[in-house]
C-alpha positions as CSV (number, residue, x, y, z in Angstrom):
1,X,-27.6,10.3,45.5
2,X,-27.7,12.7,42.9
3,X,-24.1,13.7,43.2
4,X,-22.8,10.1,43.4
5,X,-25.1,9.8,39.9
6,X,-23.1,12.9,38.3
7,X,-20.1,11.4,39.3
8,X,-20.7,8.3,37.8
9,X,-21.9,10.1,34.3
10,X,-18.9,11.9,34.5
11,X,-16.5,9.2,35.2
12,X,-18.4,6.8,32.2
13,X,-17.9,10.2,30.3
14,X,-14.4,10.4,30.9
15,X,-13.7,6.7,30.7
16,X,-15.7,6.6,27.0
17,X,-13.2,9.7,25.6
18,X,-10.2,8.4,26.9
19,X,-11.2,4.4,25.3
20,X,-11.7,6.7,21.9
21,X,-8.4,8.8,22.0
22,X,-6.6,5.4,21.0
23,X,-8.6,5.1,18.1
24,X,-8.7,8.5,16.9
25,X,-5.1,8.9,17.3
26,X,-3.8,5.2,15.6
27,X,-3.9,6.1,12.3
28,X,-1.8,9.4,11.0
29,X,-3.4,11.3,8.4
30,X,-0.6,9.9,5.8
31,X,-1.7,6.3,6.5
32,X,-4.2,6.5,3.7
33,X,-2.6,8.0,1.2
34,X,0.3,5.4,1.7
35,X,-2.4,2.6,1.4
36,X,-3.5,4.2,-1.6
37,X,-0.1,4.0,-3.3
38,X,0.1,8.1,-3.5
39,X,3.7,7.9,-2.6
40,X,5.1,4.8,-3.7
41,X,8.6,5.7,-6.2
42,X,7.6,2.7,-8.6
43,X,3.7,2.6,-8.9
44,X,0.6,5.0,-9.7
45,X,-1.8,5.5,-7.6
46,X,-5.5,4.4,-8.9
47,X,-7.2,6.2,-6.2
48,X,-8.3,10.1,-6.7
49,X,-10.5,10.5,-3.5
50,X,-7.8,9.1,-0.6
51,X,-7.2,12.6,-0.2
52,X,-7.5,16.5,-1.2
53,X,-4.1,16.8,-2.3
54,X,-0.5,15.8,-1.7
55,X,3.5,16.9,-2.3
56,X,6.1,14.9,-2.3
57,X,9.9,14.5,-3.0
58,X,12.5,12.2,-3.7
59,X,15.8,11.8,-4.7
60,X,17.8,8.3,-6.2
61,X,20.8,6.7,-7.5
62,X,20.5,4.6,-10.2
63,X,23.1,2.5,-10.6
64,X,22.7,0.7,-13.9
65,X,22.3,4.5,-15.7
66,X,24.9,5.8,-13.3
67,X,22.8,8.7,-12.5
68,X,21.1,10.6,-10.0
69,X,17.4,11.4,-9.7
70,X,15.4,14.3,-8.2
71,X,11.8,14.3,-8.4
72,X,9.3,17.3,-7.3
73,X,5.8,16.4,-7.5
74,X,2.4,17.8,-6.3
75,X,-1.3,17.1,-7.0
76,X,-4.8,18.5,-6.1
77,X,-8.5,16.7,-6.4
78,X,-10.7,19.1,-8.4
79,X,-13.4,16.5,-8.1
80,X,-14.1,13.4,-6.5
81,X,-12.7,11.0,-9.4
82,X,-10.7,13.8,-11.2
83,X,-7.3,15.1,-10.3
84,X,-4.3,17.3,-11.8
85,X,-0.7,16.8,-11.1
86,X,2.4,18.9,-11.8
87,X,6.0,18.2,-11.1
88,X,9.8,18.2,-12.8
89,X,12.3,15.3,-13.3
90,X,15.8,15.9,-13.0
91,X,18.8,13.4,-14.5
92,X,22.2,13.4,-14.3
93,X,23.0,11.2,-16.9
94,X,22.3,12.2,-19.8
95,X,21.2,15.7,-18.4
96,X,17.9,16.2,-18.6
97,X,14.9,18.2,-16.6
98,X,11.6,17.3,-17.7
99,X,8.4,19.1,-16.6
100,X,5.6,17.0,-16.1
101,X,1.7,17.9,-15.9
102,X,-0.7,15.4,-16.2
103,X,-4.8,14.8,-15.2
104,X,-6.2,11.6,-13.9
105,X,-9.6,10.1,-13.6
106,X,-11.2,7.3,-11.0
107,X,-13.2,5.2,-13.0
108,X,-13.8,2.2,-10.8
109,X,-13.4,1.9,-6.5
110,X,-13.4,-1.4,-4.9
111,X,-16.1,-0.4,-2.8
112,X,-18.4,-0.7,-6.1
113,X,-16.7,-2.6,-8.4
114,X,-14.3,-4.8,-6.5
115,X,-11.4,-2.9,-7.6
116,X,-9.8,0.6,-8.3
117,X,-8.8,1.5,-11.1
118,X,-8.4,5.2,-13.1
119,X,-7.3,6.8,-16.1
120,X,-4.5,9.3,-16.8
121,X,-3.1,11.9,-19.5
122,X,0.1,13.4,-19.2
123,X,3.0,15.9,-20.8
124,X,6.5,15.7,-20.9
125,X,8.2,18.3,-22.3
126,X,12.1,18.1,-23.7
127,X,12.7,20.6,-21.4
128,X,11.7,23.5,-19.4
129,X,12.0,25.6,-22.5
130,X,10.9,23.2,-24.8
131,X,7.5,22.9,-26.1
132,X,8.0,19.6,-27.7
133,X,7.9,16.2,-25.4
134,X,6.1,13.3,-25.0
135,X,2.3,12.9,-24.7
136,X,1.1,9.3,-21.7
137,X,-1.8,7.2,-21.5
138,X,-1.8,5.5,-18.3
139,X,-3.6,2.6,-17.0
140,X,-3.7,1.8,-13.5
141,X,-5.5,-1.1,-11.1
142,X,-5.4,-1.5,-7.4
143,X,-7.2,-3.8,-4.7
144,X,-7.0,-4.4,-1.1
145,X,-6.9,-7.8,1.1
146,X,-6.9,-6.4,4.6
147,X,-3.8,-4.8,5.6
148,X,-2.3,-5.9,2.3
149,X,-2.4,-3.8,-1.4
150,X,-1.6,-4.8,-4.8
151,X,-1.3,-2.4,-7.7
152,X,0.0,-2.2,-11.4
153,X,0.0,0.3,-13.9
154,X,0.9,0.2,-18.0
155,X,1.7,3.6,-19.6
156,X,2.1,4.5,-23.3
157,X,3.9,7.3,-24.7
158,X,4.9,8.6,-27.1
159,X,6.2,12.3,-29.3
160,X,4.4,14.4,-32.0
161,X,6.3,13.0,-34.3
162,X,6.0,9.2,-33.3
163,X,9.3,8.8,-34.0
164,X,9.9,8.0,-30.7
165,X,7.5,5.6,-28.6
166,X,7.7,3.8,-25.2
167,X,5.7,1.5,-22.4
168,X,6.0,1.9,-19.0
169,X,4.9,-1.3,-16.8
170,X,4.9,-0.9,-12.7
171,X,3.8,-3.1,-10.2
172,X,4.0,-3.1,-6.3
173,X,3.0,-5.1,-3.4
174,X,2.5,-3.0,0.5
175,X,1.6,-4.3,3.6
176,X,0.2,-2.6,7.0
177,X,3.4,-4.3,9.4
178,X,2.3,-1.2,12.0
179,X,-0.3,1.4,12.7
180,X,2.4,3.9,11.0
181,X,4.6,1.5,9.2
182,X,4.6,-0.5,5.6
183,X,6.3,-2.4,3.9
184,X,6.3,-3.9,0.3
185,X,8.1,-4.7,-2.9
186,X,8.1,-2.4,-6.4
187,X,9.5,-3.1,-9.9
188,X,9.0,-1.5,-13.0
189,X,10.4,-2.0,-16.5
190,X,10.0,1.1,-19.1
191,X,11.5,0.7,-22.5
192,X,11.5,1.6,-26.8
193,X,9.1,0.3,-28.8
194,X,10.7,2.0,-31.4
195,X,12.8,5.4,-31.9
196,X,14.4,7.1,-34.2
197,X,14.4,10.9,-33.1
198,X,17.2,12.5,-34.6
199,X,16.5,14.8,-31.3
200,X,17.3,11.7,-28.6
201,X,19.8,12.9,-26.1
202,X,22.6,10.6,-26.1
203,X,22.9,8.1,-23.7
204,X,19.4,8.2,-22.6
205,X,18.6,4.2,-22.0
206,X,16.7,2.4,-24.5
207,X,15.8,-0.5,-21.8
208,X,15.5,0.8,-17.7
209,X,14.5,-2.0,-15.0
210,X,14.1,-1.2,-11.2
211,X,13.4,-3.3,-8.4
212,X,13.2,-4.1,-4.7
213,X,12.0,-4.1,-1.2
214,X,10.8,-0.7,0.3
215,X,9.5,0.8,3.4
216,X,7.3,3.7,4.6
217,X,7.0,5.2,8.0
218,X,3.9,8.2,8.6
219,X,3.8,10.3,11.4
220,X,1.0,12.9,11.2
221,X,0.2,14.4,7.3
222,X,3.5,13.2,6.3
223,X,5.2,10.2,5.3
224,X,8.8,9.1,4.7
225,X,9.7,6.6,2.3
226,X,13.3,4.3,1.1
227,X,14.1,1.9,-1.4
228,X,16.8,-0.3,-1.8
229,X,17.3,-2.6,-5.2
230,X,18.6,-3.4,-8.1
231,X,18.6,-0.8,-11.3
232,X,19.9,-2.1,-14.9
233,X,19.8,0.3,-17.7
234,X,20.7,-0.9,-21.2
235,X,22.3,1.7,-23.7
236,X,24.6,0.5,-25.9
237,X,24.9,-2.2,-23.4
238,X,23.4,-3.5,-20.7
239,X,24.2,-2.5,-16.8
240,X,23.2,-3.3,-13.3
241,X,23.8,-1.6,-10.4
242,X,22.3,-0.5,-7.4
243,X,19.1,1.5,-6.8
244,X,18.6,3.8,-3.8
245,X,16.3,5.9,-3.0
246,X,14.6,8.2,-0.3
247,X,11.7,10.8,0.3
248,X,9.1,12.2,1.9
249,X,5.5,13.1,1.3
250,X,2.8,15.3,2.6
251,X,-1.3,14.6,2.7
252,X,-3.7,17.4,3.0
């Protein structure tokens, strides 16, 4: 009798861990920093806490600038609502490699206030050897319905000098489509509100829009991500072309 009792305890045991493996294993640890928008190309991210840091990389075409883009990018949380970022842009047309550190705070979470949202400061300098660039304030709002996320984000910048001043306006749409797959859309428009730098690099676009569907697969802490759209850039003229572009991140 007592045997058959062990038995059973041991079988219920078994049965309970294996009915929990599913669970445990369904969602990779990039999932929620994919839901967050940590690695989408064309929005920020309003969330700080979705996790303790991240890296990621990616590299475009842009069509309607005729250039290529590589990105390098990585962030830690030094608090629960506060976070630093670092990372370097690099252009092909005009040639260009811009730095890039910048802080971000959490302000409001849906859980409390019925949406995310957070604050961020950031530096660009001219170059790696310049000390001059351009000082961000960012904006950015997210909320969740389900399996389905909605965020935008409006950035102004601007030099010392304010002879040289720009907005920056994203917006994206993702959806859960699988335990390890998403899919949305992403646009974004940045563009002069007025410049005169006798230091502007020709053929640096005065007007740059981007949009179209994209896609992101996680397996584990990392995440792979593509883009296909459309990418007009206006500098003497405008022009439209194609927009593709790939990457990967890593959560930790």
């Amino acid at each position: 009798m007592r045997t058959s009792v062990k038995l059973a305890c041991t079988i219920a045991g078994m049965a309970a861990a294996l009915g929990a493996a599913p669970s445990a294993q369904a969602q990779p640890a990039a999932v929620e920093s994919v839901e967050a928008g940590t690695f989408l190309p064309l929005a920020f991210s309003p969330q700080v806490g979705a996790e303790a840091g991240f890296a990621s990389l990616t590299t475009s075409y842009e069509g309607g600038g005729e250039r290529a883009v590589f990105e390098a990018a990585a962030e830690a949380r030094l608090l629960p609502w506060l976070a630093v970022r670092t990372g370097i842009a690099m252009r092909s047309n005009p040639d260009q490699k811009r730095p890039l550190v910048a802080v971000r705070a959490q302000v409001l979470d849906q859980a409390s206030h019925g949406l995310d949202a957070s604050v961020g400061l950031s530096y660009e300098p001219d170059g790696i050897r310049e000390a001059e660039g351009r000082m961000s304030l960012a904006v950015a709002a997210a909320r969740r319905f389900g399996g389905v996320g909605l965020m935008t984000s409006v950035a102004y910048g601007q030099d010392p000098e304010s002879d040289d001043r720009q907005v920056d306006a994203r917006a994206a749409a993702l959806v859960r489509v699988g335990t390890r797959v998403h899919a949305g859309l992403a646009a974004g428009v940045r563009g002069d509100l007025f410049s005169d730098d006798p230091k502007r690099k020709e053929g640096e676009p005065e007007l740059e829009l981007t949009a179209g569907p994209l896609a992101s697969v996680a397996v584990g802490s990392f995440a792979v991500f593509a883009q296909m759209g459309i990418d007009a850039a206006r500098v003497d003229t405008m022009k439209t072309g194609v927009l593709a572009l790939g990457g990967m991140g890593a959560s930790f």
